[in-house]
N, C-alpha and C positions, 0 to 999 in steps of 0.2 A: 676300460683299464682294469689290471687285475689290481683287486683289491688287496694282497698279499706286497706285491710289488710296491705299490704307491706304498704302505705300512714301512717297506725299507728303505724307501730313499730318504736321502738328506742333501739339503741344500750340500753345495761343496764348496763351498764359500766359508761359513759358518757353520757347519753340521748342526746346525738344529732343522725342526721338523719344517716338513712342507704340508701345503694346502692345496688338495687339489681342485682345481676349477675345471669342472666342467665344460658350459656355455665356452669359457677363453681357450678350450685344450691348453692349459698351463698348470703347473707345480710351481704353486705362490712361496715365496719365503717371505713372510713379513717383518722381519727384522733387519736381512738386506737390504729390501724393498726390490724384490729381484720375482720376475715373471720367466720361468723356465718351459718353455715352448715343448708341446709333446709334437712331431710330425710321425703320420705313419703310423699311430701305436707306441710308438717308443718316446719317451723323452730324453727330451737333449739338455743332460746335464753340463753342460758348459758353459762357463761365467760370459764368456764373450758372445755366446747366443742369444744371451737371456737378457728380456726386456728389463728396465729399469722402470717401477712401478709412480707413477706421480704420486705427489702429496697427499692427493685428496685419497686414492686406492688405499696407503698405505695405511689411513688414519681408517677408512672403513675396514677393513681387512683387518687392524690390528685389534678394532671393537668388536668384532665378529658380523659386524653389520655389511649391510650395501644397500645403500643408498639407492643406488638406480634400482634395484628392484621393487623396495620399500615404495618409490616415487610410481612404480608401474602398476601398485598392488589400490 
């Protein structure tokens, strides 16, 4: 992904910043708790696409952490 790109999008929900995940091809909003799906290269900014993040994602993600890697490491 280009790196300029990701810098400009915003959640479209909440306009705050996204996070981008690699491993999940997603743009995290962690304040929605919203998983914004890239297919192709492109991300699909649409509220109705995008996965709804569980609890536990949400609490790692907001701490900067994850868990599941930390458990792999």
């Amino acid at each position: 992904m280009d790196k300029q790109l990701l810098a400009m999008l915003v959640c479209p929900v909440c306009k705050g910043k996204l996070k981008y995940d690699n491993q999940a091809q997603e743009m995290i909003c962690t304040f929605d708790g919203l998983g914004f799906p890239i297919q192709d290269g492109v991300p699909v900014m649409l509220e109705g696409e995008a996965r709804r993040l569980s609890a536990e994602e949400k609490i790692d993600r907001a701490d900067g952490s994850d868990h599941k890697a930390e458990a792999e490491n």
